[in-house]
N, C-alpha and C positions, 0 to 999 in steps of 0.2 A: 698160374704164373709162379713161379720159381723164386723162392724166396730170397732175398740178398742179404748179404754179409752186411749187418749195421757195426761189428766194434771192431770191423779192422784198424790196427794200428799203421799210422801214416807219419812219414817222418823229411821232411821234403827240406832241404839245406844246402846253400852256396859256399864257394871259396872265395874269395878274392886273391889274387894273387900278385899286384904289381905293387908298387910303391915308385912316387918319383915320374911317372906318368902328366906330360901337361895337358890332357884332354878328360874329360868323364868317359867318351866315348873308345878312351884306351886302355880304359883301366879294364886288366884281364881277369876272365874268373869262371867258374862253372856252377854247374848244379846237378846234385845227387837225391832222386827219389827213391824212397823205400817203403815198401806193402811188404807188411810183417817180415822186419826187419831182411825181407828178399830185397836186392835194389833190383831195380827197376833198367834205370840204364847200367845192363853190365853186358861186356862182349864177351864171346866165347875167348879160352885160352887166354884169358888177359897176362897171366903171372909170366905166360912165353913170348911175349911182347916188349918187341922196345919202346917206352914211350916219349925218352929220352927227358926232358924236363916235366912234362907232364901228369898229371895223377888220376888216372883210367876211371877213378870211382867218380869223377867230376866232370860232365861234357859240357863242353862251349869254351869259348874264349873270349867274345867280348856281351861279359855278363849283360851289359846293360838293357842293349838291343834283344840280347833272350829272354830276359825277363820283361821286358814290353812287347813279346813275341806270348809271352806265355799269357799276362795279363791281355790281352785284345781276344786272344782263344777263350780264354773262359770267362768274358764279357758276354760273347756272343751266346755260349753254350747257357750262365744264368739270365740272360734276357731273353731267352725263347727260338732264338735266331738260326740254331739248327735243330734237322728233326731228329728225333730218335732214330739211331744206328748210320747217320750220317756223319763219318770220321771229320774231324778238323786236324789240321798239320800244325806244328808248332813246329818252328826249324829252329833250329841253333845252328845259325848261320853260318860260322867261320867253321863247322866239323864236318860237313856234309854229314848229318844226323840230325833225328829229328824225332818229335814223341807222336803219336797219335791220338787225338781223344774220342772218344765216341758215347755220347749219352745213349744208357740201355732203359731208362727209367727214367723220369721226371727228381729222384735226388740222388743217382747212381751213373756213372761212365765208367767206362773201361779207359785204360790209358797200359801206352804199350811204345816200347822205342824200336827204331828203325835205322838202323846205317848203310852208308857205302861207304867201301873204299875209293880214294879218287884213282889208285891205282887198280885197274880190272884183274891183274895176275895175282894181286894181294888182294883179298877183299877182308875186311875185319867184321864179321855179320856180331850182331847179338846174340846173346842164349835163346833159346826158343822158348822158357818164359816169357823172357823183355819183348821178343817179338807178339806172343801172343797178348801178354802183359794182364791187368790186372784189374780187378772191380773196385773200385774204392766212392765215397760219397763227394757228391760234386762241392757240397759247401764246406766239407773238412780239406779237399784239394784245393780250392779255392783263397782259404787261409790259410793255407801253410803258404802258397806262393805271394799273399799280401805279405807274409811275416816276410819272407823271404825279401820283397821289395823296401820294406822297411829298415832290416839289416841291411841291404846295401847301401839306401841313402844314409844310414849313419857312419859305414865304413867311408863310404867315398868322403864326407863330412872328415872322418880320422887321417885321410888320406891329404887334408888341407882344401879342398872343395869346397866351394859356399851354395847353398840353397836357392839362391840366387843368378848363378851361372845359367843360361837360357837352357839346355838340354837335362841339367838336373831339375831344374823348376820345373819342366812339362813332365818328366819323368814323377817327381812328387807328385804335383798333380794329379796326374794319371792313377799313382796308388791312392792318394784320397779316395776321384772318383768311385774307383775300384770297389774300397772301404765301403762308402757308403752304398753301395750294387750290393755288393756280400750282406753287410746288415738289415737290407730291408727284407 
């Protein structure tokens, strides 16, 4: 068996982007992975693109829902729940794009992103890295996307949010959960 890369460097981080938003579920934002210092979601030709308000290295828009997108994928992948080389889809719902994960090893997955265009004569593919994408260890992906849960409930917190609000509270929640899945 084929050895795996234990010290890849992994760097996984949101935007946020709204302010003045009155829902949790409005607040806009993205997320940028990186396997040595390659990212992960990047599209071909991005610099000959218009993106018009938006910032190509960050996909998604309504973070909140992608990162309880990301966290229920890698719930399933650390509780046993898919088998090895069986892909899981994480959508980032509002881009038509999406990651894929696929455990190759009991503490290794590959993870790799995937787009369409919703126009067929334009199509925006990824680089053929992103598509093929990348080996990194399930429990170091795993915390980076807990961090990442964490920094958003503090933002949205900055953003005038209370902890309290019914869709932040299960979203809390849920990174606890999470929390304690990852630690044991």
């Amino acid at each position: 068996m084929p050895k795996l890369a234990v010290n890849v460097s992994l760097s996984v981080s949101i935007w946020v982007a709204d302010e003045g938003v009155s829902s949790v579920v409005m607040v806009r934002g993205g997320i940028k992975i990186e396997v040595e210092s390659k990212r992960v979601n990047q599209y071909q030709n991005e610099e000959e693109r218009d993106w018009y308000d938006w910032n190509p290295e960050f996909v998604g828009d309504h973070l909140r829902s992608d990162l309880v997108n990301w966290v229920t994928a890698l719930e399933r992948i650390q509780m046993g729940d898919v088998d090895r080389y069986k892909r899981v889809r994480v959508d980032i719902e509002a881009m038509n794009a999406y990651f894929l994960l696929e455990p190759i090893s009991e503490s290794h997955l590959r993870v790799a992103f995937r787009a369409r265009s919703r126009e067929e004569d334009d199509p925006i593919p990824p680089t053929a890295n992103s598509a093929r994408g990348y080996v990194v260890r399930t429990e170091q992906l795993s915390n980076e996307i807990l961090d990442c849960g964490r920094e958003f409930l503090e933002q949205t917190l900055q953003l005038g949010f209370f902890r309290t609000q019914p869709q932040l509270a299960a979203f809390s929640e849920m990174v606890d959960d999470f929390e304690a899945l990852v630690a044991s």
